[in-house]
Phi, psi and omega in degrees: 000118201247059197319061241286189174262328159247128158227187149282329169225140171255125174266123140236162207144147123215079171245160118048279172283346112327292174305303206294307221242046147259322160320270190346304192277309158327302199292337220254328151142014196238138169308117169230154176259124175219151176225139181229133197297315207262160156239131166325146318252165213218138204290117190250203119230165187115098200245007195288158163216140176271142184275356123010321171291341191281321191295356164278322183269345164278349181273347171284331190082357220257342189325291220296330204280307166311315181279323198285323175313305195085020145338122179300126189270123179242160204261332185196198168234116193247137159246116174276123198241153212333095172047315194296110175262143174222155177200167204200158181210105185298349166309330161288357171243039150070045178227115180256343158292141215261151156277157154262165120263137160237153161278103206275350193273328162306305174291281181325317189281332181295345184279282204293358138295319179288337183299344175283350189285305181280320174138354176294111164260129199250167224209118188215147322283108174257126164258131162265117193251346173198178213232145157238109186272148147117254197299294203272069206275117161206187199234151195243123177232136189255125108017116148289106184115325167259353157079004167286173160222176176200194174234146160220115164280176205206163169263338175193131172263116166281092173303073163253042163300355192056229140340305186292337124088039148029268214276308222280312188300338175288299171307337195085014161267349159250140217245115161325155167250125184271346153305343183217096192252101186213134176273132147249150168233137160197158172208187192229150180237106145277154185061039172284161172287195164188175184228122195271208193270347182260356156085014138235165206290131155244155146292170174301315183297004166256005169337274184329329148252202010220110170272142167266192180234151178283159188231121171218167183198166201288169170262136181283317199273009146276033197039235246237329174288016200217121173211168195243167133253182181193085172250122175290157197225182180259014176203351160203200183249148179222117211226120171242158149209183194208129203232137167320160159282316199308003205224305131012304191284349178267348177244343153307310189294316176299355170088353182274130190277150170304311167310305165331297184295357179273305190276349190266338183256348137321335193227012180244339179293110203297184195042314189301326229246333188289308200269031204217349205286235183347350182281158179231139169290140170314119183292097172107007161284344191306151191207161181189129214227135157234156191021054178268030167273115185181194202196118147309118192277003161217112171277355177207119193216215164294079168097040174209160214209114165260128183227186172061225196257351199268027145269351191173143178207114195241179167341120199268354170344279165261053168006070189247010191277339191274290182329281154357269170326295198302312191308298168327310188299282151354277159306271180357319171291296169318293207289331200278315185309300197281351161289349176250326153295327181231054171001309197281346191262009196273318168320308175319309189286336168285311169328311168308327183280330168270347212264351172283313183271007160282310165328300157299322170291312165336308204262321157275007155284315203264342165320306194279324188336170112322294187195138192309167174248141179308120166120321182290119179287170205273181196247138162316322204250343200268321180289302191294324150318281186348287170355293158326325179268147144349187162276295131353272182325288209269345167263015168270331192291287199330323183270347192272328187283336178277354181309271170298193169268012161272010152332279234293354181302299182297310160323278141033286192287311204270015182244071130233130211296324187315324197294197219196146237202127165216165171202168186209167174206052195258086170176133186268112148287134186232158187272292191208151148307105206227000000 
């Protein structure tokens, strides 16, 4: 493995959002580097995508590779929210490209294969064990398996570590988000049912002419916090819930193991539990996560760029974290580029950058809430984002948030006299699930 000693930007990361802006940044013409801890590919979850995603991957080139795969074209979103089933379809807000499911371990390797493509060279399981900012910026890196080690400097470190959140942990800049203190549990089924856009059960085996909808539905005993998911794949199911921790810690006392409690609220949950009767769980799938919600009190500094999750990880609700991620890159790319044309500007450039991408989290943060916590103002940088979207834009944010009981968030957002005032009623209310 032959590493250089210099390059211009070091990535480290190679999910989704690493490769795009180690593309980005190679077609724009500069030596990059990425060391990614895992080797492709390798098991994520979150497979839900919003079509949105497409306008990232034509910036990239990567749309043929990605459409050519055969992914599940999924139709919607159908929610059970306290018994109120709704359901929604973007093609009604004029997106003729399909949302997806993915194997998210498929997708993340076809990007950094094309960032490989493109001219990033990447470098895989490299663990980045430690970061040098400023003057001297480079990254201290181990070989996985063989414990050597080296360095490489760099003129700007891109963090798309994710979880592992690298330069924010190093520094001591990242911060639980205490609005969303929540454990996920999940694993995969085969040969689950699923439920489509006609507001009935198929088997698995009509995936294939029957495109399904992601499914999500509420947990009753957390109120308003507590919900599941149900996305069909093309060879298995990927099933979640995402649970208070404080409701988590009741279950612990009680002696019931998380897996347990993965499997007893699968088979307990009305409907989740109907497309769930015949499937059999994946042996060795189970997986858990607490308090992965949080936020980097700096997203940008001296010879570093935070993108993605290790900048910021908020609530997977409306499956807005890839887009997200992606948007970061992008910018990041952008901001990297005129900071390296223009030295004396980088303080400027950073700023711009953060202050777009704060914005933007901002504004899917106060989406996902439940609900403001008292006392907490509806957020400034969240309102002024708005502003910004479409028309369009903001009456899907209107149906996806009335999906659930989180609407009065948006509303919220949207009663500042500056906001253009929307509503939609682009959504099917259904009597039942048959």
């Amino acid at each position: 493995m032959n590493i250089p000693e210099y390059c211009d930007v070091v990535v480290i990361g190679g999910g989704p959002a690493g490769s795009m802006v180690g593309t980005l940044l190679s077609q724009k013409g500069y030596d990059v580097v990425l060391l990614e801890r895992q080797k492709h590919p390798r098991p994520h979850v979150g497979e839900s995508l919003i079509p949105h995603f497409w306008k990232y991957c034509d910036m990239v080139q990567v749309s043929d590779k990605i459409a050519a795969e055969g992914f599940i074209q999924k139709a919607g979103g159908t929610v059970v929210w306290n018994e109120v089933i709704r359901q929604m379809r973007f093609k009604d807000f004029g997106y003729s490209r399909p949302a997806l499911h993915v194997e998210r371990d498929r997708f993340d390797q076809i990007f950094s294969e094309h960032a490989k493509e493109q001219g990033v060279q990447v470098f895989e399981p490299v663990l980045a064990s430690h970061v040098d900012l400023g003057q001297k910026t480079g990254v201290t890196y181990r070989l996985i398996g063989d414990k050597t080690e080296g360095k490489i400097t760099c003129r700007f470190i891109v963090d798309a570590s994710g979880q592992n959140a690298v330069i924010a942990k190093q520094l001591g800049i990242r911060v639980v988000d205490e609005c969303f203190r929540f454990a996920s549990l999940w694993g995969y089924f085969k040969n689950s049912k699923y439920v489509a856009f006609d507001g009935q059960i198929h088997p698995n085996e009509d995936l294939s002419s029957i495109p399904p909808t992601t499914f999500v539905s509420s947990i009753k005993e957390t109120g308003d916090w507590g919900w599941s998911w149900h996305i069909p794949l093309r060879e298995s199911t990927s099933v979640g819930l995402v649970l208070p921790v404080e409701f988590m810690k009741t279950v612990k006392a009680g002696g019931e193991s998380w897996e347990a409690h993965f499997h007893r609220q699968c088979h307990n949950i009305p409907r989740l539990k109907d497309l769930l009767e015949n499937a059999q769980f994946c042996e060795g799938s189970f997986a858990a996560m607490q308090d992965y919600s949080y936020r980097s009190t700096q997203i940008a500094g001296p010879g570093f760029f935070l993108i993605g999750d290790a900048a910021a990880f908020i609530d997977p609700i409306f499956s807005i974290g890839i887009v997200l991620s992606f948007y970061s890159a992008y910018l990041a790319s952008w901001a990297i580029d005129r900071c390296l044309k223009n030295p004396n500007e980088v303080a400027r450039y950073q700023a711009m950058y953060t202050d777009q991408l704060v914005g933007r989290m901002e504004m899917v943060r106060s989406l996902a809430l439940p609900r403001y916590q008292p006392g907490e103002p509806v957020d400034d940088l969240a309102k002024s984002t708005v502003q910004f979207e479409s028309t369009v834009e903001r009456e899907l944010m209107d149906v996806v948030s009335t999906m659930t009981t989180r609407s009065d968030n948006f509303h919220a957002i949207m009663a500042d006299e500056n906001v253009p005032k929307v509503t939609s009623k682009k959504f099917n209310v259904l009597e039942k699930i048959v």
